[in-house]
C-alpha positions in Angstrom: -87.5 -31.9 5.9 -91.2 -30.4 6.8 -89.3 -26.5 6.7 -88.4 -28.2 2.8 -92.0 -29.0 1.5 -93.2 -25.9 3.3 -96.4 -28.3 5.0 -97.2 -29.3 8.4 -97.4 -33.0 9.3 -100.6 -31.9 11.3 -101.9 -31.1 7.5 -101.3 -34.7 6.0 -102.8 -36.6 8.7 -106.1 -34.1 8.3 -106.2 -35.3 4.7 -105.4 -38.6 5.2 -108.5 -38.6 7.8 -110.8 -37.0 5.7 -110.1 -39.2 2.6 -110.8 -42.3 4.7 -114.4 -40.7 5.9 -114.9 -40.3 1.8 -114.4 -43.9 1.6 -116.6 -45.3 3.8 -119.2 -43.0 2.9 -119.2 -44.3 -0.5 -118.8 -47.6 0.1 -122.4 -47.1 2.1 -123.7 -46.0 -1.3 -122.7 -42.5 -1.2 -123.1 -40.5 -4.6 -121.0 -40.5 -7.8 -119.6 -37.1 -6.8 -118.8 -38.0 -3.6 -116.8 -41.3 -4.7 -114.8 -38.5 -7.3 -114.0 -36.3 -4.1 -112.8 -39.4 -2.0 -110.6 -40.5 -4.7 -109.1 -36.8 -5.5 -108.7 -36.1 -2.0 -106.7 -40.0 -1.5 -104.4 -39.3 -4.6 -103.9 -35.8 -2.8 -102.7 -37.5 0.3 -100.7 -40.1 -1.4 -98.5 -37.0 -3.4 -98.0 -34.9 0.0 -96.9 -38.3 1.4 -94.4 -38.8 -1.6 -93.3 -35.5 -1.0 -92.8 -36.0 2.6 -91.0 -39.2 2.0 -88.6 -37.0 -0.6 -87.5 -33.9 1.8 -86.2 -36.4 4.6 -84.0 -38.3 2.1 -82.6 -35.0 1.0 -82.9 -33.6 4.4 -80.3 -37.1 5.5 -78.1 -36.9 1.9 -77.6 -32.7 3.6 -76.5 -34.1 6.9 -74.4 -37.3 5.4 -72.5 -34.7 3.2 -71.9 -32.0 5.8 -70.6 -34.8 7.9 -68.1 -35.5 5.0 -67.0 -31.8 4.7 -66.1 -32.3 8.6 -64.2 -35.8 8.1 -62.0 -34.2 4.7 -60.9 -31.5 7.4 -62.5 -28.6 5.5 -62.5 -29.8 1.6 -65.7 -29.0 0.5 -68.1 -31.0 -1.6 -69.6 -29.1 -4.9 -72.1 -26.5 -3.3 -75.6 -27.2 -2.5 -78.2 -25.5 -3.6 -82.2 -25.2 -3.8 -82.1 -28.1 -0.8 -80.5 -30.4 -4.0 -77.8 -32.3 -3.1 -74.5 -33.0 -5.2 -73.2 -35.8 -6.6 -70.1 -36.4 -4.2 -72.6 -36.3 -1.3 -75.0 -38.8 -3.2 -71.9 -40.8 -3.6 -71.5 -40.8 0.0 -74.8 -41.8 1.1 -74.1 -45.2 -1.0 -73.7 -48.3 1.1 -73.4 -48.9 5.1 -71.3 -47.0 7.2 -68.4 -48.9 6.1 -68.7 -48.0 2.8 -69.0 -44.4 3.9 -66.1 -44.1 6.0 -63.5 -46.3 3.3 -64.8 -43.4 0.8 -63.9 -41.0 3.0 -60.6 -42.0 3.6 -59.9 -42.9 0.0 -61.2 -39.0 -1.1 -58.7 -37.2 1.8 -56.0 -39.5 0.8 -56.0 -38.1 -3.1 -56.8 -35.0 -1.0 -53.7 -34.8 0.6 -52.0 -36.5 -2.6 -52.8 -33.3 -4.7 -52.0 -30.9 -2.3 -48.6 -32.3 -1.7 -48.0 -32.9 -5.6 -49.3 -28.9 -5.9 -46.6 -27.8 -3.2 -44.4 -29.7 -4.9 -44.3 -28.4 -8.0 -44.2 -24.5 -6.2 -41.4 -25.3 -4.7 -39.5 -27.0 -7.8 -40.8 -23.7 -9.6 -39.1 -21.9 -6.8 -35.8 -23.7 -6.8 -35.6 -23.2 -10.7 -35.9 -19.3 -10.4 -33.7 -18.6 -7.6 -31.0 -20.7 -9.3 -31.4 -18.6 -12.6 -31.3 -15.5 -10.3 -28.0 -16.7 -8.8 -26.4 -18.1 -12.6 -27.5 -14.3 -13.7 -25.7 -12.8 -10.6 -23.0 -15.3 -11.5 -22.5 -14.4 -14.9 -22.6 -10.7 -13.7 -20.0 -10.6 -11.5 -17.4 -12.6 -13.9 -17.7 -9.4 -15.7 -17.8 -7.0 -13.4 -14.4 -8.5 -11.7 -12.8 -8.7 -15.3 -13.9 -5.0 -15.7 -12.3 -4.0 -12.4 -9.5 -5.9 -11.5 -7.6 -6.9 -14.8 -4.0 -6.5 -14.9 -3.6 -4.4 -11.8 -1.9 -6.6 -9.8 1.3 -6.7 -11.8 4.4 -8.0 -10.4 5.7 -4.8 -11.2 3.9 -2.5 -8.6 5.1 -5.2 -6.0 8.4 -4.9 -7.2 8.5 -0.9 -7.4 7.2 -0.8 -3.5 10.1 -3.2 -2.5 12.9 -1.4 -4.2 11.6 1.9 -2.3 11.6 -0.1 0.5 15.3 -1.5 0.3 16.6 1.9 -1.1 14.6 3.6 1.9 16.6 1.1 4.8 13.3 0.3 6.1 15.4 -2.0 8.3 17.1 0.7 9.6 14.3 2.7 10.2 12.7 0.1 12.4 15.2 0.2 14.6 14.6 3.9 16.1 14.6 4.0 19.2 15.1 7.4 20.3 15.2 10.6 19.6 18.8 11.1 18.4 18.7 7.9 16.1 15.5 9.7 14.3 17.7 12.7 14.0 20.7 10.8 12.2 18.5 8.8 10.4 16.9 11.6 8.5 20.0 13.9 7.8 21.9 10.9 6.4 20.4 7.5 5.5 17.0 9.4 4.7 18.8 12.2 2.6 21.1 10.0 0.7 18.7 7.7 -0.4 16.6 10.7 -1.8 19.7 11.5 -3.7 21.0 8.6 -5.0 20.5 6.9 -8.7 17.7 5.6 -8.2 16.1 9.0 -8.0 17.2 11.2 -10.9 14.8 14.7 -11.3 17.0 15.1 -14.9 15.7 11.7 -16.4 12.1 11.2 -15.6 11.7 8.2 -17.6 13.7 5.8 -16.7 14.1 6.3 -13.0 12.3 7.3 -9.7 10.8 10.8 -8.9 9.8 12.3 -5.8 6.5 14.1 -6.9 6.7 17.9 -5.0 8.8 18.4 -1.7 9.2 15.9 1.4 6.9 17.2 4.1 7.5 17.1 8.0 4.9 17.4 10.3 4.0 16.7 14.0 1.2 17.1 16.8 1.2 18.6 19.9 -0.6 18.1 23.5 -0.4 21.0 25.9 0.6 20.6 29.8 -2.1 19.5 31.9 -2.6 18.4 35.6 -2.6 14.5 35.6 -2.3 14.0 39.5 -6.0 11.9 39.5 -4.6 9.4 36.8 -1.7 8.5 39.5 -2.9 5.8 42.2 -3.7 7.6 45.6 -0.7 6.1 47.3 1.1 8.4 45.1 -0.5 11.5 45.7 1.0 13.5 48.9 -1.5 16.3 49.4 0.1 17.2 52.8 2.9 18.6 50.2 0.8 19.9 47.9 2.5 17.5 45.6 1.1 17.2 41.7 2.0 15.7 38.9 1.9 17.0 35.1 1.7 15.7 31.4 2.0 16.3 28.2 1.0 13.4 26.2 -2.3 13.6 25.0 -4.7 12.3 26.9 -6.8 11.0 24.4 -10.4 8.7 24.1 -10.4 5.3 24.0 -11.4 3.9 20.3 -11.9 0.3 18.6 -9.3 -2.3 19.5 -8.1 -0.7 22.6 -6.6 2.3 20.7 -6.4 6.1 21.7 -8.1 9.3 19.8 -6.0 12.2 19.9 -8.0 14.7 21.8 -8.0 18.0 20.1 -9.1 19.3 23.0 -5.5 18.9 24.7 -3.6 20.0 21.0 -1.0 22.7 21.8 -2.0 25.0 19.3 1.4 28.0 20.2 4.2 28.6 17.8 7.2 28.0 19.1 11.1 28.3 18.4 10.2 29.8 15.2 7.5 26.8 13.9 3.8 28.2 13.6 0.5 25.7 13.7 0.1 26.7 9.9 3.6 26.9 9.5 3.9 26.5 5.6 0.5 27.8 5.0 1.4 29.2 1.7 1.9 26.1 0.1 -0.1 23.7 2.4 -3.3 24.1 2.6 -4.6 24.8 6.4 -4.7 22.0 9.3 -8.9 23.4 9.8 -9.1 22.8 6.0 -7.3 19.4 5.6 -8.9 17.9 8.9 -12.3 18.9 7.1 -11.6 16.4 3.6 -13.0 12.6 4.2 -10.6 10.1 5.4 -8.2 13.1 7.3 -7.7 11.1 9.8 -4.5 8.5 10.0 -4.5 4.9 12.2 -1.4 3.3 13.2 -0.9 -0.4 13.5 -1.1 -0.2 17.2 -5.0 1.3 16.5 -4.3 5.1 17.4 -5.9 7.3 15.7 -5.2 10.7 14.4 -6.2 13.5 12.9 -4.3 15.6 10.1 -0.9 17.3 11.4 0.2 20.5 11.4 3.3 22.6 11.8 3.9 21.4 8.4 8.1 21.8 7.1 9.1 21.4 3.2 12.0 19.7 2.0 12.6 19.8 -1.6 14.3 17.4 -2.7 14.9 18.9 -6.0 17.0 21.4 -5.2 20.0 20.8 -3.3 21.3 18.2 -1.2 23.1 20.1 1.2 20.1 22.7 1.3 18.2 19.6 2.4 20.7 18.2 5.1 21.1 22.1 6.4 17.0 22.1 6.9 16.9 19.2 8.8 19.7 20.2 10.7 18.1 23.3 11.8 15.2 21.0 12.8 17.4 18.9 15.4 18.7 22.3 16.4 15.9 24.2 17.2 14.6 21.0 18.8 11.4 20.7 17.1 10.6 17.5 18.2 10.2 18.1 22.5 8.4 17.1 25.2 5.0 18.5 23.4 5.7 16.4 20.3 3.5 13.0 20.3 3.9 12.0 17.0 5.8 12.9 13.6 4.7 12.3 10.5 7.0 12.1 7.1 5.2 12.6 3.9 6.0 11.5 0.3 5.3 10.3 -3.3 7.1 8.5 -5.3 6.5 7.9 -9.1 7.6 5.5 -11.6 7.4 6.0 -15.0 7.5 2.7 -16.8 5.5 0.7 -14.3 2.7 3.9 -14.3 2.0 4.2 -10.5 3.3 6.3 -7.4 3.5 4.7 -4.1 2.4 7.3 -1.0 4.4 6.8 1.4 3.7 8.0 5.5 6.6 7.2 8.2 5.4 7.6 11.6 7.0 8.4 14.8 4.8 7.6 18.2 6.6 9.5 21.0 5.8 7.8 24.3 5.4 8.6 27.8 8.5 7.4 28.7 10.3 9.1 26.1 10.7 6.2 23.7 10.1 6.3 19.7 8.3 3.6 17.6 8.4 3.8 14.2 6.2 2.4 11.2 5.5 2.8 7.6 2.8 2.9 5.3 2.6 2.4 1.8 0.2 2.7 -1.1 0.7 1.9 -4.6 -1.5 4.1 -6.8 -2.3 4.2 -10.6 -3.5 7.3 -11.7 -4.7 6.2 -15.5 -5.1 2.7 -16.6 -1.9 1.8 -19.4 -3.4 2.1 -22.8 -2.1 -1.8 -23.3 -5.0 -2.9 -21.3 -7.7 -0.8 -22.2 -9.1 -1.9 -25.0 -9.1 -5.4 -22.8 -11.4 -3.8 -20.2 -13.8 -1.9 -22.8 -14.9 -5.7 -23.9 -15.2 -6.2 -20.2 -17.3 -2.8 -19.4 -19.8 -3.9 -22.4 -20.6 -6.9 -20.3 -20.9 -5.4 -17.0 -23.2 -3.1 -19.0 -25.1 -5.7 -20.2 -25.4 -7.1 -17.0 -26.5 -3.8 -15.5 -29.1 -3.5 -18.0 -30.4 -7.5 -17.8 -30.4 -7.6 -13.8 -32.7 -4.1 -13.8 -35.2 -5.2 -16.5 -35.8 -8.9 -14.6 -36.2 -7.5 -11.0 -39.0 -5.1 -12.8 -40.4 -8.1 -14.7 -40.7 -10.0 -11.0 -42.1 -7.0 -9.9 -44.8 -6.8 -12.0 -45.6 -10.4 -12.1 -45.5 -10.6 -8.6 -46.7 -7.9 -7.1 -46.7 -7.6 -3.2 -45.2 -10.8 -2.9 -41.8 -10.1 -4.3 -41.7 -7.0 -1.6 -42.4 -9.3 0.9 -39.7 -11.7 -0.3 -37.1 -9.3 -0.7 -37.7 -8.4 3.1 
């Protein structure tokens, strides 16, 4: 309060003492000038006093509202300034302590009312725009699934895969279980179906067609020394004795499957079949195992890579042409001990339903010599069917629209939001 009037209290009590020495020298009939000086000097003392008494009220209504800034946790009163102090800390100063401390209370509780009512309404704005977000996404994806997935899955491509299916004896084919079934399998059931009505190469439109020839393939694993995969009580090194495969020995891949190692492929012609056997009309095994998606996974998780020693049937030449191929197959045994798997290629097209089915039957060789067999099939369309397109165009304008919408919102909230909408998106 003393630092506030800038004066020492050692001052005031000088000129208090001095005006009282004025006095009494005037009462004992000092001089007129004299009795003006006492008199200035008192009025003097009496202002430094009332200036005194002002700098430790202000000096308390400072501390009183400080003290308030600690009690509301941090929510400060209007600044002070020039020693002057504001009207909430005046406010405070009113009353007893009491008084004070009700006030306080009463100011922190509308305090905490407004902040609460402020994080209320941020999160109500909050909810409000990430549920437009998700109607907009909403809307969006109606059209993008219309766009995509209308009319293409038609009772009819189910129905075109199960008559391949029955005129194919899948039955039959499922019940291979060696070597010698396979090979009667394929030079009769197989050929006749190929040949029957429901495949006519003369009248395209109203049946099935086998699209290019019927290819036969297969891969190989060399002979290698397998005598640490046997348990040591079955190892007799006093005879020197070892033991030898040829079934790929493979890596281990997802769901307790086998890789085919490449590594172990038998690469050597043999019996008159090369590794690029048909090479001038099938592209190389280096080039196909180099396209995306080469690779081929069974239902038992095996996986492998494209085959080779590739044979072409075509089926639009002669039936017995066809049964004479494949019984030059069974002949020359191209199917051995070196064989682990076979693979039977073809595609199927159907005019009036507008799709070909791929179809891949596979033949797992094991180590015991027994054959499983499986099939895979994909139904394909190659162009949509001018009925629906016009349906889809309306469609593609509202994905496009969506498109568009979704990209000029996220750079609105961009904008608008700056960092923030980074950090949210994190």
């Amino acid at each position: 309060a003393w630092g506030a009037i800038g004066m020492k209290k050692s001052s005031i009590s000088e000129v208090e003492t001095i005006a009282r020495q004025l006095q009494a020298h005037a009462a004992m009939g000092g001089n007129k000038n004299d009795r003006l000086m006492a008199e200035s000097r008192t009025q003097h003392a009496q202002r430094m006093a009332a200036q005194h008494h002002d700098a430790t009220v202000r000096a308390e209504n400072i501390a009183n509202a400080r003290h308030a800034t600690e009690v509301l946790g941090g929510l400060s009163p209007s600044r002070l300034k020039d020693g002057k102090v504001t009207s909430m800390a005046e406010m405070i100063t009113i009353g007893g302590t009491g008084t004070k401390m009700k006030m306080l209370a009463k100011m922190k509780s509308k305090a905490t009312e407004a902040s609460k009512a402020v994080a209320k309404k941020q999160r109500e704005a909050e909810a409000k725009e990430k549920m437009l977000d998700f109607l907009v996404y909403l809307v969006f994806m109606v059209f993008f699934t219309l766009s995509t997935g209308a009319n293409i899955f038609s009772p009819s491509a189910y129905e075109f895969g199960h008559g391949l299916r029955v005129t194919l004896s899948m039955h039959e084919w499922q019940l291979i279980s060696d070597v010698d079934d396979l090979h009667a399998y394929l030079q009769t059931t197989f050929v006749d179906a190929l040949y029957s009505k429901n495949f006519d190469t003369h009248n395209v439109s109203s049946s099935w067609v086998v699209l290019g020839p019927v290819r036969v393939s297969q891969l190989r694993s060399m002979r290698y020394d397998c005598t640490d995969e046997r348990p040591a009580p079955f190892r007799n090194k006093a005879r020197n004795q070892n033991f030898y495969c040829t079934r790929n020995r493979g890596t281990a891949s997802a769901n307790d499957g086998l890789e085919f190692d490449e590594g172990y492929e038998l690469t050597d012609s043999f019996r008159g079949f090369s590794y690029d056997h048909d090479h001038e009309h099938v592209a190389t095994v280096k080039a196909q195992r180099s396209q995306p998606y080469s690779q081929h996974w069974t239902s038992d998780h095996n996986q492998y890579p494209a085959p080779a020693y590739a044979l072409l049937l075509n089926t639009h030449g002669e039936k017995a042409t066809v049964q004479r191929t494949l019984r030059t197959i069974q002949k020359k045994s191209y199917i051995d001990e070196h064989t682990n798997v076979m693979f039977i290629d073809l595609t199927v097209y159907d005019f009036l339903v507008e799709a070909q089915v791929n179809i891949r039957m596979t033949v797992q060789i094991s180590k015991g010599g027994g054959i499983t067999t499986e099939t895979r099939m994909e139904n394909v369309q190659l162009y949509q069917p001018v009925v629906f397109r016009a349906e889809r165009e309306r469609y593609a304008y509202g994905t496009a629209f969506g498109y568009g919408y979704l990209t000029l919102y996220q750079v609105y909230k961009i904008v608008h939001q700056g960092r923030k909408y980074f950090h949210h998106f994190l």
